[in-house]
N, C-alpha and C positions, 0 to 999 in steps of 0.2 A: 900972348905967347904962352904963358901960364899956362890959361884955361884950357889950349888946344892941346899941351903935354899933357894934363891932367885928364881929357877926353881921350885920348888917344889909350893913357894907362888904361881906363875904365873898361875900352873897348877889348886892349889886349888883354886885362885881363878874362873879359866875357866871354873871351874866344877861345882862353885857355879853361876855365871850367866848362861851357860846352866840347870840347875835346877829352877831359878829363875821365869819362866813364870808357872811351875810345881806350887810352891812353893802359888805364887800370886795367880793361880787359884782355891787351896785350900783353902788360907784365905778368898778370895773373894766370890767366893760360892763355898761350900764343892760340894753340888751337881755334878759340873761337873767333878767333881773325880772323881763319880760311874764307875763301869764297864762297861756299856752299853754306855758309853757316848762318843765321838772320838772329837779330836779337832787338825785341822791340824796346824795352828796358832794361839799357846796361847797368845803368843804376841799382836796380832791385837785385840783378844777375849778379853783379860783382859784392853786393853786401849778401845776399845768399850765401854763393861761396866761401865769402870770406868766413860768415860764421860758419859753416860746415867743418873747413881747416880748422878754426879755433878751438869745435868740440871735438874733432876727431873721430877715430871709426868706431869707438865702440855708443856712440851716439847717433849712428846711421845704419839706415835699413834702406833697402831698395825693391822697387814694385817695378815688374816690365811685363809689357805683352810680351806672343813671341813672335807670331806670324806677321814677321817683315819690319819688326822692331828689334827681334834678339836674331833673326834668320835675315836672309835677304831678298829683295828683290828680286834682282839678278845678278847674274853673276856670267863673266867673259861675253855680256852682249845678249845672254839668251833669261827670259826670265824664268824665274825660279818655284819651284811648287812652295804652297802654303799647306799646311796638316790635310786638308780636304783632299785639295789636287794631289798627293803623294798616292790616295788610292786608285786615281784616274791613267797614273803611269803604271807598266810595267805589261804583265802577262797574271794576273791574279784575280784580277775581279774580270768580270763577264763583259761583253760589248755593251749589254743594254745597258749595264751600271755606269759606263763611263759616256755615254752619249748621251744619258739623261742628266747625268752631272754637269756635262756642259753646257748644257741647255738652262739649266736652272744657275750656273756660275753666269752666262751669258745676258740672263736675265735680272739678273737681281743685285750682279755687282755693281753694272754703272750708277744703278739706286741707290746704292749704299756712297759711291765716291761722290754724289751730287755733291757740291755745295749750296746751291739754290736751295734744297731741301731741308727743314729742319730734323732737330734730332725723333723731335713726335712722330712729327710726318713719316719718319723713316723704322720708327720700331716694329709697327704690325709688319709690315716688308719684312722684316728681319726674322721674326719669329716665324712666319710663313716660309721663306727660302730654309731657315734653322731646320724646321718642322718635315719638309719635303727633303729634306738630303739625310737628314738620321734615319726618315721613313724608308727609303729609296738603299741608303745603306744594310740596315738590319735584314732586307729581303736575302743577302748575299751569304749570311753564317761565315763569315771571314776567323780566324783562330788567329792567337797572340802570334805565333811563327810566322802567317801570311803580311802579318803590322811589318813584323821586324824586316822579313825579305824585301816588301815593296817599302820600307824606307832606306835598305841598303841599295836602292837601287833608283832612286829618284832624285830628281834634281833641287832637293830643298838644301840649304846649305845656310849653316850659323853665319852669321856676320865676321869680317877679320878682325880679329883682336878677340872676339867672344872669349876661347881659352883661355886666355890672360885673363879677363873680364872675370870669369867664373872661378877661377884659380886665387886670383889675389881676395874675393870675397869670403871664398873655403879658409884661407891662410890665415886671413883678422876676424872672423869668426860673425861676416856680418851678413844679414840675413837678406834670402833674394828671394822674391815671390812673385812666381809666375801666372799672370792671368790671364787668362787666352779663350777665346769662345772658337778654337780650335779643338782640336782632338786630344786628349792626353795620354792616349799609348802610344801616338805617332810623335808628342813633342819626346817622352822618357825613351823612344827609342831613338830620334835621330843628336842628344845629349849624347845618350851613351855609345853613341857612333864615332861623332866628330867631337868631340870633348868628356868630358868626367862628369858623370851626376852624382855631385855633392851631397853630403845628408845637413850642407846650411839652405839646403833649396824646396822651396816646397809648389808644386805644379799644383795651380787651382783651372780647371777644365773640365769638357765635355768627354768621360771613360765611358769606355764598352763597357758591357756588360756580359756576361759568357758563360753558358751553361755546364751542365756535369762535363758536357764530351768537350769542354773548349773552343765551342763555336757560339758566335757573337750572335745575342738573342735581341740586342736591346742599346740604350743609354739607363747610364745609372743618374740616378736623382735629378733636379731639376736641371733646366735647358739653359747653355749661357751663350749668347750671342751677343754681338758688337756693341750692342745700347743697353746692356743690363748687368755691367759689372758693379753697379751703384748696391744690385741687390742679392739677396741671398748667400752661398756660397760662402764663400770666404769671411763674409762680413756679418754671418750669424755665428760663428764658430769665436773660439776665444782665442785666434791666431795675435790680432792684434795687441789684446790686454796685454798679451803675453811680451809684447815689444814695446811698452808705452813708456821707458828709460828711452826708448830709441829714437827721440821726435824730431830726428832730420830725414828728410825721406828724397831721395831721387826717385823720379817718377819717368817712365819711358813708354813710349807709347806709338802708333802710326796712324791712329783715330780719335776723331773727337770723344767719342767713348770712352777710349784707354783714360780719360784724365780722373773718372772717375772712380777707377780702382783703389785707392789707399781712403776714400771718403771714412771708412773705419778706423783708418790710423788714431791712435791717442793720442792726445798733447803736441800737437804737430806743431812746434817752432820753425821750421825752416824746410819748404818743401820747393826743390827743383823739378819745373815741368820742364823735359828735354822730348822735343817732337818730331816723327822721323816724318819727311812728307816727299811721297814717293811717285805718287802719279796724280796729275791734273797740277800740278804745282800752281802754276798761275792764276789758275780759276781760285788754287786755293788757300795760296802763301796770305793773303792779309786776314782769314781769320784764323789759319794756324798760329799766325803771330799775336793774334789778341785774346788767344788760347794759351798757347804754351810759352813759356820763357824764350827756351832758346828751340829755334826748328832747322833742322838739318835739309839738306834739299836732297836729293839723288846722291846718294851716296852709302858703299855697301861696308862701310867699316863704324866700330864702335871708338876710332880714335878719340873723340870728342869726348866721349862719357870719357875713356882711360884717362885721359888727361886729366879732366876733374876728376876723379878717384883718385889717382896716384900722388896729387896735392892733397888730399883729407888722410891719404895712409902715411904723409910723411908729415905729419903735424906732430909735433912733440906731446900732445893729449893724451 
């Protein structure tokens, strides 16, 4: 009778620390309970956190793509422009521009969303689709005013909660860094649209380039596409040095790629990968999970980071 109370405690106990990371990531933020939410190791997730709250924000920096990690999807059902497509809507650029654009998005996106494909396999592709739509663009002489119109007019749209997101980092003074192998006079115009562009924000991206008269001749300096955030850019500049008190880093992303943005970081103690995963889910939720910490499924709001933000901003640190 002993031995069976005795097997029984052992048991209840093992059933209660296998629940325990469950348990912890509830009290700690309900959020990542939701449904939509997946976390391969709560364990790691929940001691991350925790140290983030312990050192508080002036010990955290944050790295996000934006196309469809800081923006969204879609939105009421219909899906939503990425920096590229924003020039394929409206009345500004020419028919041929926008039918060879979709030809070449047509072409070269399901390549990029493979999973079957490795990241190798998938770079030359990328630099070739990158290579053919900067070329196809620049033919157009587009002026900063044409950026600003076709983004006040297109269906790209921040993520819910983003203002808040962008707002409480301006407030604690902690820094956000945009990496995006999107366009960067469409990402600085549609910020300054639907939200405030902070001077704690710094957009790393693919800028026009534009002659005496204001018409777009070019891309300035090198090319950055979905598999090459690992190099150049951002990560020869002394952005990071300059943040290396800062070695907690939330990391946001909607590609395997994105993970390698902060690879510059200094001294990186405690880095949260949060992974948004938007289309092919199935195909692609079990390497997103053995990629990212925590992966988001379909879903157009930034609740999930605010929640763990809003715990690291109310840390007594």
């Amino acid at each position: 009778m002993y031995r069976s109370i005795l097997v029984g405690f052992y048991q209840y106990k093992i059933r209660s620390l296998a629940r325990k990371p469950l348990f912890m990531k509830k009290r700690l933020i309900p959020e990542l309970s939701l449904q939509n939410v997946r976390i391969a190791n709560p364990e790691h997730v929940t001691e991350v956190i925790q140290n983030m709250i312990r050192d508080g924000q002036n010990k955290l920096q944050v790295v996000a793509d934006f196309d469809r990690t800081l923006s969204k999807y879609t939105h009421r059902g219909q899906i939503c422009s990425t920096c590229h497509n924003v020039l394929e809507e409206g009345h500004v650029l020419p028919e041929f521009y926008k039918d060879e654009a979709r030809a070449l998005r047509d072409h070269y996106f399901p390549i990029e969303m493979n999973p079957k494909l490795t990241i190798e396999e998938k770079i030359p592709v990328m630099v070739e689709w990158w290579t053919k739509a900067h070329d196809l663009l620049s033919k157009c002489h587009i002026t900063k005013d044409d950026v600003r119109i076709m983004v006040e007019n297109s269906t790209a749209r921040l993520r819910d909660g983003c203002t808040w997101f962008f707002d409480q980092l301006q407030a604690t003074d902690i820094p956000l860094l945009i990496f995006s192998a999107g366009i960067g006079d469409v990402i600085i115009e549609v910020i300054k649209h639907q939200a405030t562009l902070h001077d704690n924000m710094k957009v790393v991206s693919n800028y026009l380039e534009y002659d005496d008269q204001g018409k777009m001749t070019g891309f300035q300096d090198e090319m950055i596409h979905v598999y090459n955030k690992n190099e150049g850019a951002i990560h020869d500049s002394d952005y990071f040095q300059k943040l290396e008190h800062r070695n907690n880093v939330i990391l946001m992303g909607d590609s395997l790629g994105d993970l390698h943005m902060a690879d510059g970081a200094v001294g990186v103690q405690n880095k949260l990968k949060i992974g948004f995963l938007n289309v092919k889910v199935e195909e692609s939720l079990e390497l997103y999970m053995k990629k990212y910490d925590i992966v988001i499924l379909e879903d157009e709001t930034l609740d999930v980071v605010n929640a763990i933000l809003r715990k690291v901003l109310q840390s007594k640190q």
